[in-house]
C-alpha positions as CSV (number, residue, x, y, z in Angstrom):
1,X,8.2,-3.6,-2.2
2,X,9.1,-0.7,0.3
3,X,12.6,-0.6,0.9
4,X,12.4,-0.3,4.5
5,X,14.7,-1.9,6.8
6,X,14.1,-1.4,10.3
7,X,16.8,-2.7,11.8
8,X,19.1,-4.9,10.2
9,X,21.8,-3.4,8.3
10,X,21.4,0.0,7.5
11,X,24.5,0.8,6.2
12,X,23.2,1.0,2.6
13,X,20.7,3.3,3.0
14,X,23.0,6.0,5.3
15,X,24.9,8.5,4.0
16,X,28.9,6.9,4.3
17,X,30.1,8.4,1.0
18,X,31.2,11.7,3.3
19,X,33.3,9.1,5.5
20,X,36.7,8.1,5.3
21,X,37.1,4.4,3.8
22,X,38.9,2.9,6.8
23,X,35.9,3.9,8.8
24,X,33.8,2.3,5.8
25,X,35.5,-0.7,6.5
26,X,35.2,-1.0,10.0
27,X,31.4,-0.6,9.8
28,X,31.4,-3.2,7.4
29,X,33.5,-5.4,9.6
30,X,31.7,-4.7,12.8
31,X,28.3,-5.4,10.5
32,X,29.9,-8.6,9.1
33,X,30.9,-9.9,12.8
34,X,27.7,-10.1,14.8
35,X,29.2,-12.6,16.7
36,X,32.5,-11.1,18.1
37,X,32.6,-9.2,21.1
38,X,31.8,-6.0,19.6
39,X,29.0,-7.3,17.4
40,X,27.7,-9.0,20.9
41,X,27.6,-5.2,22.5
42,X,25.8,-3.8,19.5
43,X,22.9,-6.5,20.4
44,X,22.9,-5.7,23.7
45,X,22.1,-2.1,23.1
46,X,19.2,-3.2,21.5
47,X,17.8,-4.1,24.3
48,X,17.3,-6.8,27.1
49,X,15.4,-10.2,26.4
50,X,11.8,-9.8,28.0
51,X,11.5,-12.6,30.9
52,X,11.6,-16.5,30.2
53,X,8.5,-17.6,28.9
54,X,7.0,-13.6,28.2
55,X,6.8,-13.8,24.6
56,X,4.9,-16.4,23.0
57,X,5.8,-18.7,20.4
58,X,4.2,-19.5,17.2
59,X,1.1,-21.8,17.3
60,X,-0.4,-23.7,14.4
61,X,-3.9,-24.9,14.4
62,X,-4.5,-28.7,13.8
63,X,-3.8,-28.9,9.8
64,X,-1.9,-30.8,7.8
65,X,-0.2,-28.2,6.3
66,X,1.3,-25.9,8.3
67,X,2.9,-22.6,6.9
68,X,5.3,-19.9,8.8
69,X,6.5,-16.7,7.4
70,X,9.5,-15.2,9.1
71,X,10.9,-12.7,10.4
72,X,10.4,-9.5,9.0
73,X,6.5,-8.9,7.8
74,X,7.6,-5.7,6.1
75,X,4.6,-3.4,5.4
76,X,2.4,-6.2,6.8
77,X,3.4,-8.4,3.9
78,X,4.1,-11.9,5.7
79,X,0.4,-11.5,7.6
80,X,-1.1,-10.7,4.2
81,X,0.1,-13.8,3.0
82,X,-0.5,-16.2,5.7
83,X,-4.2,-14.8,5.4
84,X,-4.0,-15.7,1.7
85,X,-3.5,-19.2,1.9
86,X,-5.8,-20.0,4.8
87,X,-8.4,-18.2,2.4
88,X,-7.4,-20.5,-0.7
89,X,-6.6,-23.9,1.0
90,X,-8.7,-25.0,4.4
91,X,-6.1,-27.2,5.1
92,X,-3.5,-24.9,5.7
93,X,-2.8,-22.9,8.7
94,X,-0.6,-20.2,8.3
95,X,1.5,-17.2,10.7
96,X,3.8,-15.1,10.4
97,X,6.3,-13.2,12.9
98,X,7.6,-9.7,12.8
99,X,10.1,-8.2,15.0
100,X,8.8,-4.7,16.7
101,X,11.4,-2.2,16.5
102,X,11.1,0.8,18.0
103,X,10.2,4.2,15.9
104,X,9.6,1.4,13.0
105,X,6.4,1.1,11.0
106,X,3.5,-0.4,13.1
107,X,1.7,-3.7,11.1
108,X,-0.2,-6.1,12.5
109,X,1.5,-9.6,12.5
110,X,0.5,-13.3,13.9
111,X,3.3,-12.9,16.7
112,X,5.1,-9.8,17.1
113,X,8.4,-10.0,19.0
114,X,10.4,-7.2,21.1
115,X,13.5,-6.6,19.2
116,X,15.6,-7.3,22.4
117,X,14.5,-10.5,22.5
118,X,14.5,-11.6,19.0
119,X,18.0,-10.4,19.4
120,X,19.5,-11.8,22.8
121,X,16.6,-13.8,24.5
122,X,17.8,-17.3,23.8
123,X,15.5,-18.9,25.9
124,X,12.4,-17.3,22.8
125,X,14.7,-18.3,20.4
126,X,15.0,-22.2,21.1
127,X,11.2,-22.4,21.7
128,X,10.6,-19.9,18.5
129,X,12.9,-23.0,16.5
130,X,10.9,-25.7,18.3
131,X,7.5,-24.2,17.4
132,X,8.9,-23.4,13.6
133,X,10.1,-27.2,13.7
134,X,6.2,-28.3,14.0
135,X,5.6,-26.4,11.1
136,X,5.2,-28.4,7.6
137,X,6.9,-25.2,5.7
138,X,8.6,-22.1,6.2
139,X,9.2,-19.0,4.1
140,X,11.8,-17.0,5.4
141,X,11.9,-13.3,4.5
142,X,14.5,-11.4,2.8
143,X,17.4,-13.2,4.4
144,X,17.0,-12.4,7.7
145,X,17.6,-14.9,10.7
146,X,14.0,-16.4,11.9
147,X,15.8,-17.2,15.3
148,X,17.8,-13.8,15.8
149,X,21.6,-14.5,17.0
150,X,20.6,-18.9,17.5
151,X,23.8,-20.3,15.6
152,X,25.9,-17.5,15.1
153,X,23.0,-15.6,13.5
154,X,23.8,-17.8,9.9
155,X,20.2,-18.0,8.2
156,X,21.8,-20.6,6.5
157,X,22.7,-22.6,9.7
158,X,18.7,-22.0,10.8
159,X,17.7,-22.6,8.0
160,X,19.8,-26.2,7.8
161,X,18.4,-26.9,11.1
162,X,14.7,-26.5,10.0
163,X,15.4,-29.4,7.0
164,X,17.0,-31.6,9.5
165,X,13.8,-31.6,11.8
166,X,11.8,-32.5,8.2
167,X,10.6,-29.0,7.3
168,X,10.3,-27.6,3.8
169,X,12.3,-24.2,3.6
170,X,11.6,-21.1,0.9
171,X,13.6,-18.0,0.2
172,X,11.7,-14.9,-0.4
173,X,13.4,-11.3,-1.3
174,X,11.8,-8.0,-1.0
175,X,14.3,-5.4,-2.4
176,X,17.2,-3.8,-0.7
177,X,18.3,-7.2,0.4
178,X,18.9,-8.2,-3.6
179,X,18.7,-5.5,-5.8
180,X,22.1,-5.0,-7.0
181,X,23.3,-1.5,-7.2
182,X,25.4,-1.9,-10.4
183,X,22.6,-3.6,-12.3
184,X,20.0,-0.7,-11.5
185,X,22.4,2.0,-12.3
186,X,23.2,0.3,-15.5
187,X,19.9,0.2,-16.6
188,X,18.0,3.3,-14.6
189,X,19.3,6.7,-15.3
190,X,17.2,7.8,-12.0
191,X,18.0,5.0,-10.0
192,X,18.3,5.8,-6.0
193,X,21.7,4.6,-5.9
194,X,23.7,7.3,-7.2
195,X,22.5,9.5,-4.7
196,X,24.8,11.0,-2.9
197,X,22.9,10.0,0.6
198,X,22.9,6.4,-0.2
199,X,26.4,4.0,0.1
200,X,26.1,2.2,-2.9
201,X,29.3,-0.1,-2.6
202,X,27.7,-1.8,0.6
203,X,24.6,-2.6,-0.9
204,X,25.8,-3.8,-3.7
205,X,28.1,-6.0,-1.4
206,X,25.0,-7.2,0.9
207,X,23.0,-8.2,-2.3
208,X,25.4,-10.2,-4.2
209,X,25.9,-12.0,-1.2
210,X,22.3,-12.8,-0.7
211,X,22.2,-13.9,-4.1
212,X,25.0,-16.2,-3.4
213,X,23.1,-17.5,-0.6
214,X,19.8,-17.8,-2.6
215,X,21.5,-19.6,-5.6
216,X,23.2,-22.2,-3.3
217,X,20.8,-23.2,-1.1
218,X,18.5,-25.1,-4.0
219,X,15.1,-24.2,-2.2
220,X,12.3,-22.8,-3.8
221,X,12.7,-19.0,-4.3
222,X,10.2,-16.0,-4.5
223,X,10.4,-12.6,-5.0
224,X,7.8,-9.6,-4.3
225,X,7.8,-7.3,-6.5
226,X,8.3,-8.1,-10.5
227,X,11.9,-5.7,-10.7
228,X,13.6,-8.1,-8.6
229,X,13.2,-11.2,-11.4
230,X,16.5,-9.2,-13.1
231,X,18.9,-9.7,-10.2
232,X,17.0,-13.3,-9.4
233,X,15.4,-14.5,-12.5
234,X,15.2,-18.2,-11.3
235,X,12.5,-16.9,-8.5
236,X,8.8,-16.7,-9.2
237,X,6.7,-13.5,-8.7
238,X,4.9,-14.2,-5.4
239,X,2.8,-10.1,-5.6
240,X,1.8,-8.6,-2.9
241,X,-1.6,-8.3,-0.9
242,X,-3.5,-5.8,-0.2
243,X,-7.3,-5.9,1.4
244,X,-9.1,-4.0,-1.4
245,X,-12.2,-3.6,1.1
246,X,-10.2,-2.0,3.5
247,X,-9.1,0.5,0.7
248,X,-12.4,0.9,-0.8
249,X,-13.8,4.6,-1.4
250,X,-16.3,6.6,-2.3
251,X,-16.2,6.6,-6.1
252,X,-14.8,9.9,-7.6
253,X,-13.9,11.7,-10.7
254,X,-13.6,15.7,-10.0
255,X,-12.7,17.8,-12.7
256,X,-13.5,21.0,-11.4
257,X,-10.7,22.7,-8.9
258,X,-7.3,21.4,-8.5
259,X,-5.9,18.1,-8.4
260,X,-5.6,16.5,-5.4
261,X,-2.2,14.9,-5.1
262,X,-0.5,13.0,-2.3
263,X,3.2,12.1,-2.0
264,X,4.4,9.4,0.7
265,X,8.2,10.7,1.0
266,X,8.8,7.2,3.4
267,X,12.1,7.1,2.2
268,X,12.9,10.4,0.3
269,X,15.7,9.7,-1.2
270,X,14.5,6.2,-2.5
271,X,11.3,7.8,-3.4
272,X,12.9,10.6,-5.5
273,X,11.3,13.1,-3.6
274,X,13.7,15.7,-3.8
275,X,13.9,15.5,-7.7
276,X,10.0,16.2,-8.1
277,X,9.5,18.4,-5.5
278,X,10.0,22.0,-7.1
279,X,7.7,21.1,-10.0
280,X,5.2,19.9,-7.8
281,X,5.7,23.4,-5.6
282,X,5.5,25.3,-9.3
283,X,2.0,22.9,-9.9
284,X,0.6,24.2,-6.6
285,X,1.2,27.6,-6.6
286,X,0.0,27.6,-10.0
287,X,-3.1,26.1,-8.6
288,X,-3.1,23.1,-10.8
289,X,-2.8,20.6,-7.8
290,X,-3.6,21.0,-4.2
291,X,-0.5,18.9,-2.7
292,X,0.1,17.4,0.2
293,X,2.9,15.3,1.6
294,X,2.5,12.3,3.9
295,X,4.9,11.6,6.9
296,X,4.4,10.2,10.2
297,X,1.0,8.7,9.5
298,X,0.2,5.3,10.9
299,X,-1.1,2.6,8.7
300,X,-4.3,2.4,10.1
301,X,-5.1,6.0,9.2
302,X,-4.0,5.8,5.9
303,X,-6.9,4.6,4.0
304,X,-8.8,7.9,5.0
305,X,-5.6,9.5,3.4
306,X,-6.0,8.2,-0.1
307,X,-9.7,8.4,0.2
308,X,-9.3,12.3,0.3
309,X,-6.9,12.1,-3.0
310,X,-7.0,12.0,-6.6
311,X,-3.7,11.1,-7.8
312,X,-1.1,8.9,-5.5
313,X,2.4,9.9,-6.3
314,X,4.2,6.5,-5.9
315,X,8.1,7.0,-6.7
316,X,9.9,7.7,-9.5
317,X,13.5,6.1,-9.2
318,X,13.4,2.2,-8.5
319,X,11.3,1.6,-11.9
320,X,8.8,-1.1,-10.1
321,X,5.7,-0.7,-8.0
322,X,4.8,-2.1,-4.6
323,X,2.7,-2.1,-1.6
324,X,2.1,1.6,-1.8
325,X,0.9,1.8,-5.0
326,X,-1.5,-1.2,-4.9
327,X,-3.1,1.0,-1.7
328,X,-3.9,3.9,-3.3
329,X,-4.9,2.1,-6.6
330,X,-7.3,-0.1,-4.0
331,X,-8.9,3.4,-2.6
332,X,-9.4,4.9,-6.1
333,X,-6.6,6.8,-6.9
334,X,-4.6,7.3,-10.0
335,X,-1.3,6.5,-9.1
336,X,1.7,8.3,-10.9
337,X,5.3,6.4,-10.9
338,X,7.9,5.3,-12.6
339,X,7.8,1.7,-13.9
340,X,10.6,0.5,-16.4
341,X,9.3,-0.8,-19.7
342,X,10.8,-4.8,-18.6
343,X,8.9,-4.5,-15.7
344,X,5.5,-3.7,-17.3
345,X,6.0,-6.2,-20.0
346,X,6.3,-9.2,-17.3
347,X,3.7,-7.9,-15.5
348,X,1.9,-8.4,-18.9
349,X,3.0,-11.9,-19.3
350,X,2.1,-12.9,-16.0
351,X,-1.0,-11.2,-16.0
352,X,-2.9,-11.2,-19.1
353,X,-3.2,-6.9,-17.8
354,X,-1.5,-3.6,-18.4
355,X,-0.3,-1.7,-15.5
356,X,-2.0,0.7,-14.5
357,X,0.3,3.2,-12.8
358,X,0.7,6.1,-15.3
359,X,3.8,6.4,-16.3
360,X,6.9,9.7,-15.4
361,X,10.1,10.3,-14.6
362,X,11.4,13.2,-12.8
363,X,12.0,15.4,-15.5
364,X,8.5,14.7,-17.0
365,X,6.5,15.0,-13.6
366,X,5.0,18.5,-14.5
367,X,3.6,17.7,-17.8
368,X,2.1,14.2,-16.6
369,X,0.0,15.7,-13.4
370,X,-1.0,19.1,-15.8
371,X,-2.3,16.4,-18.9
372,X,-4.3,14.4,-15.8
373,X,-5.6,18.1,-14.5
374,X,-7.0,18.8,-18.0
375,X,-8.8,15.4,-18.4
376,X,-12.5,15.6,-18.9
377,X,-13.2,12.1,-17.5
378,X,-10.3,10.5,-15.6
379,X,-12.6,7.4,-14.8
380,X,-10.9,5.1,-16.9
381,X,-8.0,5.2,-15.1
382,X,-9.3,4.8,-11.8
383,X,-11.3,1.7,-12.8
384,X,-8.3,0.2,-14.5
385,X,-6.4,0.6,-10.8
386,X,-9.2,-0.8,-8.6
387,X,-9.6,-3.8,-11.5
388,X,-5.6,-4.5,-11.4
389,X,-5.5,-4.7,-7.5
390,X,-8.7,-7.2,-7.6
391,X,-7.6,-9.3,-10.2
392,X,-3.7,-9.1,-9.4
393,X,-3.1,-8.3,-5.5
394,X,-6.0,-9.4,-3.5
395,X,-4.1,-12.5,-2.6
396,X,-5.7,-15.3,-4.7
397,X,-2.2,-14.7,-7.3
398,X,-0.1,-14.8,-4.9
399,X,-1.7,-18.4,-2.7
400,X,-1.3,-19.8,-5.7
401,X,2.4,-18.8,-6.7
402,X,3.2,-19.9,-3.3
403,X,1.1,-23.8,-3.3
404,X,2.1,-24.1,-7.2
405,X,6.0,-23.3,-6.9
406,X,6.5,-25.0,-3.6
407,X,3.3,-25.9,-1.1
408,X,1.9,-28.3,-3.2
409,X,4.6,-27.9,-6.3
410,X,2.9,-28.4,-10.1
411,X,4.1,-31.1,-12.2
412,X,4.5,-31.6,-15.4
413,X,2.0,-33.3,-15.9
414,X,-0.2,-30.9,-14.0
415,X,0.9,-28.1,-16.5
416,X,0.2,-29.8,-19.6
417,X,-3.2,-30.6,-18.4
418,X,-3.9,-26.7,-17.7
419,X,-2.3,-26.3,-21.8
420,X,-4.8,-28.7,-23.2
421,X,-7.8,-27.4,-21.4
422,X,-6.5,-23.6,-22.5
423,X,-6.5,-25.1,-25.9
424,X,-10.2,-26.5,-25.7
């Protein structure tokens, strides 16, 4: 998914490698200490706790099964698939919480919680845990806290907490938090981390300890995006959601002027925008594409975005796809990335369908968008990306990765059953 951390440790995604290591260290230490006095002043400058009893907690309806997905709702991810399982199983009620930072991106989410008080309102926090307690299961996002700095801000102590009071606890990872630096360089000639703009040795630090945590705590384990099986191959693929009527455009195939192509530089550097950008410059002065980059725009307005668009630049670094992508594939694009060869071959196995994203890396950027300028009929394509987003990412896949591997879990005996009816 989008690597976008908005406001937990950002360390690995800001440029350190300019600073001297015993100032490294001490912003790992500080990072590493949130309880000691100056980790307390850090979360104090985040701002105050709204008033006692301001800020709702989470409410289930009346069902036997009762689903929360905490904390961090990145690119609207946790709502997306709290509304999944409602839609699959009526006896589920599902939510989901997101913190609001600030300057962050804006998503919609069950309960949204000031960042001040996620952080330092204790009073939220206990009845946050009490509400959360009522809950049948919880899935708690990419290691973050659900309860902010409740019991030393240890996940793992929250999460103990929550099994003591009878509740079933799930892991799920979205990226930065376990995508280890030295793996991806190792395999990704491209890969974001040896950019000079991006402290590498941190996040490779913050992943294998998540991993750690993962491994040890013996609960059921999910991942978002199919890349992330490599650093955490005993999780299962839970994909993400996206509303495909919300996305839905007019149907188009131009072939006469240029091609219109749209780049969402979110996180340049992760993106790879700076390694794409001349020959995209070269493409438009050349008058083969008519391009336009994306910053600043809320969600909301981004649907009338890619309906404008005929090719979606996606990234061309991490080798996987994500939320992004699925979007523009949704609203008719053709979506250009990079997507290592693993990757597409699980999405194969899992899917029974080929990706897809048309494939390019940086150097190979330029001849990709001038071969999809000189198509005759580009429909293909674009039917191939609304299909995939239908059949993989309108949240039907992803309900039932999450009631299979751990709601409801599948026995054996359930499995062999689905073999021998495959079989007839």
């Amino acid at each position: 998914m989008d690597d976008r951390c908005p406001f937990h440790d950002r360390s690995a995604l800001v440029n350190r490698n300019r600073l001297p290591r015993w100032i490294n260290s001490l912003v790992d230490r500080i990072a590493d200490a949130p309880m000691s006095p100056i980790g307390r002043i850090a979360a104090r400058r985040l701002g105050p706790a709204a008033p006692a009893g301001t800020v709702p907690a989470t409410e289930f309806e009346d069902k036997p099964i009762r689903v929360l997905i905490t904390p961090m709702n990145y690119s609207g991810q946790g709502r997306a698939w709290a509304r999944a399982l409602e839609a699959a199983d009526t006896s589920i009620s599902a939510r989901n919480t997101a913190v609001d930072v600030p300057g962050g991106f804006s998503f919609e989410a069950d309960l949204v919680v000031p960042v001040g008080t996620y952080h330092n309102g204790t009073e939220w926090q206990q009845r946050e845990f009490d509400a959360a307690s009522r809950a049948t299961h919880v899935l708690i996002e990419a290691e973050e806290p659900p309860f902010g700095r409740m019991l030393s801000r240890s996940v793992v102590a929250q999460a103990t907490a929550l099994q003591e009071r009878g509740v079933d606890v799930a892991f799920l990872a979205h990226g930065t938090d376990v995508r280890l630096p030295s793996r991806h360089m190792a395999d990704n000639p491209w890969s974001h981390y040896g950019d000079p703009g991006i402290y590498a040795p941190r996040a490779e630090v913050l992943a294998a300890r998540n991993i750690r945590l993962l491994l040890e705590s013996g609960r059921p384990l999910f991942v978002s995006t199919p890349d992330l099986l490599e650093d955490l191959p005993s999780a299962a693929w839970c994909p993400v959601v996206v509303d495909p009527s919300r996305w839905a455009a007019a149907p188009r195939n131009r072939t006469d002027g240029p091609l219109r192509v749209v780049h969402v530089p979110s996180v340049s550097a992760v993106k790879g925008t700076q390694l794409i950008l001349p020959a995209l410059e070269k493409l438009a002065d050349d008058g083969v594409i008519d391009l336009r980059l994306v910053q600043g725009v809320p969600s909301a307005e981004m649907p009338a975005v890619f309906a404008d668009a005929d090719v979606v630049i996606d990234q061309v670094r991490i080798g996987s796809y994500g939320v992004a992508a699925c979007e523009a594939m949704a609203a008719g694009c053709i979506v250009v990335g990079h997507v290592a060869d693993r990757v597409r071959d699980e999405v194969d196995r899992r899917t029974g369908l080929a990706l897809p994203v048309v494939e390019s890396d940086p150097p190979s950027i330029e001849e990709t968008l001038r071969r999809l300028a000189a198509l005759p009929d580009r429909s293909g394509i674009i039917e191939a990306g609304v299909d995939f987003v239908r059949q993989v990412h309108d949240g039907r896949m992803a309900a039932a990765v999450l009631t299979d591997e751990w709601i409801r879990p599948r026995t054996n005996t359930d499995q062999e059953g689905d073999a021998h009816a495959s079989r007839d």
